[in-house]
C-alpha positions as CSV (number, residue, x, y, z in Angstrom):
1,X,-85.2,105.0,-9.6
2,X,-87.0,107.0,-12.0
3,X,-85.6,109.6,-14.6
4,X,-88.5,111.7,-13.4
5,X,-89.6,114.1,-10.5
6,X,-92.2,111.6,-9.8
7,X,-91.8,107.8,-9.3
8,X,-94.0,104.7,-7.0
9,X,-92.6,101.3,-5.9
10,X,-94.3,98.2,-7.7
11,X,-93.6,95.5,-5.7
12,X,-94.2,92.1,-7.3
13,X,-94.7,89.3,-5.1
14,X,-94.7,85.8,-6.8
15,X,-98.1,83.9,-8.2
16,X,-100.8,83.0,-5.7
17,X,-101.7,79.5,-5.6
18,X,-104.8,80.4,-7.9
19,X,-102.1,82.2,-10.4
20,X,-99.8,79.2,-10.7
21,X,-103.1,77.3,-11.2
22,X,-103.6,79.0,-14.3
23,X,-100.0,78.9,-15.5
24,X,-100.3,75.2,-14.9
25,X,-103.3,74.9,-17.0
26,X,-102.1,77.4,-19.7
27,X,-99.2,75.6,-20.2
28,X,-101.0,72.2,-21.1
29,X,-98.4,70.1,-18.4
30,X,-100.5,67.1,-17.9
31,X,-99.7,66.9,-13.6
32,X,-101.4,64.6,-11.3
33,X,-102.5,67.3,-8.4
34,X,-99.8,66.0,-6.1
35,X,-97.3,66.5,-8.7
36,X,-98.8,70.2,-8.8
37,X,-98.5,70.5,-5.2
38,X,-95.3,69.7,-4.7
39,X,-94.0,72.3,-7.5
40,X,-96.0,74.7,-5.7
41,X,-94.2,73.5,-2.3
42,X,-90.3,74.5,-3.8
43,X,-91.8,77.4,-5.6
44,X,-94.5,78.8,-3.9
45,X,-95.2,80.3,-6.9
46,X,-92.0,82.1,-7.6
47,X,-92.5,82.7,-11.7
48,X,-88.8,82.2,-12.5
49,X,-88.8,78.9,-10.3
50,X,-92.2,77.7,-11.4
51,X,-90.9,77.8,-15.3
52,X,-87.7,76.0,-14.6
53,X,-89.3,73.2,-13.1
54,X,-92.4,72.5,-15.4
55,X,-89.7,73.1,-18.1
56,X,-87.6,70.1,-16.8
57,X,-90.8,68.2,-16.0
58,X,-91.8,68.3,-19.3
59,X,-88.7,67.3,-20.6
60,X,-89.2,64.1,-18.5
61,X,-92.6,63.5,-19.2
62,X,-91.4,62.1,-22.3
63,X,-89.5,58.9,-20.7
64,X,-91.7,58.2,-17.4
65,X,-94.6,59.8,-15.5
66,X,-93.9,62.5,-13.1
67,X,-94.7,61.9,-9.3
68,X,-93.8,64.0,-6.4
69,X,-89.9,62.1,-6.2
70,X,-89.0,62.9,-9.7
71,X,-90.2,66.6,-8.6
72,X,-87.9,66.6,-5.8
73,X,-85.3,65.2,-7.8
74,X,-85.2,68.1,-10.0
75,X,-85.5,70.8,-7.8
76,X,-82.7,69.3,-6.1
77,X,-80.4,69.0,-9.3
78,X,-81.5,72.4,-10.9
79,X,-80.9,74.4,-7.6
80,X,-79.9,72.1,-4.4
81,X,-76.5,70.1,-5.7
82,X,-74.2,73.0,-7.2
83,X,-75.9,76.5,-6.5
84,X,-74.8,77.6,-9.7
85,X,-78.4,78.2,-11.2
86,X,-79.9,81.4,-11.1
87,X,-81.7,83.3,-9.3
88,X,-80.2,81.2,-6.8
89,X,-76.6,81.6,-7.8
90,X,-76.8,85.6,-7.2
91,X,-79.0,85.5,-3.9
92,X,-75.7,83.1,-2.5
93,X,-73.6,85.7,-3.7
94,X,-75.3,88.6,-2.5
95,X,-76.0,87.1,0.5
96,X,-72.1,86.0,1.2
97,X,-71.0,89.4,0.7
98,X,-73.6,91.0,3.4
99,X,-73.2,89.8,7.1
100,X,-76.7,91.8,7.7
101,X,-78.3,90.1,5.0
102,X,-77.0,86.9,6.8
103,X,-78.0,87.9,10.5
104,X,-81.3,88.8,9.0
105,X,-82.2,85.5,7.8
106,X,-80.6,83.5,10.9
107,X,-83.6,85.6,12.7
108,X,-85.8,84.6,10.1
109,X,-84.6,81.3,11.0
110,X,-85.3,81.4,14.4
111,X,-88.7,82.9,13.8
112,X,-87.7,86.5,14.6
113,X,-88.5,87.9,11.1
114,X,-90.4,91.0,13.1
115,X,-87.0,92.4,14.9
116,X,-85.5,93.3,11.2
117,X,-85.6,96.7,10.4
118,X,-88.1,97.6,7.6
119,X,-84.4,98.9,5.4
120,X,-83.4,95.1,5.9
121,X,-86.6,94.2,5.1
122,X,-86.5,95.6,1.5
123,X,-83.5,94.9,1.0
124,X,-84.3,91.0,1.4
125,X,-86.9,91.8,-0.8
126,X,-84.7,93.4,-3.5
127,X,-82.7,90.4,-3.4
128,X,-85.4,88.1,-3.9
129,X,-85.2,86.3,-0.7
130,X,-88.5,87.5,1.0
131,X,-91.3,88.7,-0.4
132,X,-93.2,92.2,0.4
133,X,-95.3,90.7,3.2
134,X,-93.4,92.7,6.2
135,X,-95.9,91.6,9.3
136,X,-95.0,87.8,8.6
137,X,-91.1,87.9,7.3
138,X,-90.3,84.4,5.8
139,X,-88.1,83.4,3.0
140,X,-90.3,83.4,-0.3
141,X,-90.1,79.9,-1.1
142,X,-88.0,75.9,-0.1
143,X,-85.4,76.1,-2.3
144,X,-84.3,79.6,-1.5
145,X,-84.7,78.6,2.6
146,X,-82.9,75.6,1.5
147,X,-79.9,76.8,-0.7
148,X,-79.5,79.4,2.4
149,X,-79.1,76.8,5.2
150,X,-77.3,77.8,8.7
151,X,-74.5,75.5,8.2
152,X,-73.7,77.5,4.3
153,X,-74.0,80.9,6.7
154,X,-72.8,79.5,8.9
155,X,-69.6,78.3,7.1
156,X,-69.3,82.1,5.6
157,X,-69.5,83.3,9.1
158,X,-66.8,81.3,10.5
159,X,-64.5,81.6,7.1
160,X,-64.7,85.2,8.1
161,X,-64.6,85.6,11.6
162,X,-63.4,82.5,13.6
163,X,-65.4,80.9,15.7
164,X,-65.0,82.8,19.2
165,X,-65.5,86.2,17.4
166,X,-68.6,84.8,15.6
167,X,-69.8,83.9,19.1
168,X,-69.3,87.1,20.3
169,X,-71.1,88.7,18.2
170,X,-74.3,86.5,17.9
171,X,-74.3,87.0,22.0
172,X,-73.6,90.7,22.3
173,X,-76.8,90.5,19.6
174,X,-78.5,88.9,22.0
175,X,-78.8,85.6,19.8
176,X,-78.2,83.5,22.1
177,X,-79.2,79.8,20.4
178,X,-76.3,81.0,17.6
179,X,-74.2,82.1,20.7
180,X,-74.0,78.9,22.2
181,X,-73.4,76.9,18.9
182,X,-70.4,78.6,17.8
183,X,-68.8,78.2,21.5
184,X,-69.6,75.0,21.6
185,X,-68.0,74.1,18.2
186,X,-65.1,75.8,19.2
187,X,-64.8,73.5,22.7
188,X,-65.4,70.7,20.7
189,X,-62.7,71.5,17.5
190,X,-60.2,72.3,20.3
191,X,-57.6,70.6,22.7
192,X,-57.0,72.2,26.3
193,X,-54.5,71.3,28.7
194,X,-55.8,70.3,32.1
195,X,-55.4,73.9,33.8
């Protein structure tokens, strides 16, 4: 918001594949290219992501050579085990405390990115889970899909619902596949007598 009567949106996607080229090479990390490309895979360039990462890498590259397992070993320990790293630790939280911010990634999910409304669509981009590319809506980057998994919303949903209300909803929403799995679990977590 600007102090001012006149004011224009930035928005700041993360680096381009050339861009986190150039941060690789500036930053003098001696990677093998498959090495590169599997930072590049978690991060798709996300800067805050990206400098995490090479940090750790180069912390490592002191004891053994870096392949694309010791990449995904990081990722997972810095942001896949606990959750309690940010940006990741506020985009759970923000997300837990907004069921549309949660329906709108289970359509993301399922591919339906282009039913969310463009205000849901900035406000995933605010939060740092998509970024401003609204014809193809996809979460920005692996470990954000990742640390947002269905069964973590999932888990949120049915904490705050129940199952059968949760099921409900995701059918009168006309989300059917989410429909069916939440009446499912509840036939499966539950006893019935013959009648």
């Amino acid at each position: 918001v600007s102090p001012f009567n006149i004011g224009q949106k930035i928005y700041l996607n993360d680096f381009t594949k050339e861009e986190f080229l150039d941060f690789i090479r500036i930053s003098k990390l001696e990677l093998d290219e498959k090495s590169v490309d599997r930072v590049f895979y978690w991060t798709n360039g996300n800067p805050r992501l990206s400098w995490d990462v090479c940090s750790e890498i180069e912390d490592v590259l002191k004891e053994k050579k870096c392949d694309e397992k010791l990449v995904d070993e990081i990722v997972h320990k810095l942001y896949l085990k606990s959750y309690d790293k940010a940006p990741i630790d506020n985009i759970r939280e923000i997300v837990s405390n907004d069921k549309q911010l949660r329906d709108s990634i289970v359509q993301i999910k399922y591919k339906n990115g282009n039913k969310i409304s463009d205000e849901l669509k900035s406000r995933l981009y605010l939060s740092g889970i998509i970024n401003y590319e609204f014809k193809d809506v996809k979460i920005k980057n692996q470990i954000i899909d990742q640390a947002l998994n269905l069964d973590w919303i999932r888990s949120l949903e049915e904490k705050e619902k129940g199952l059968i209300k949760t099921a409900r909803d995701y059918f009168d929403h006309e989300n059917f596949q989410e429909a069916l799995f939440y009446f499912e679990k509840y036939l499966e977590e539950n006893t019935f007598d013959e009648e």
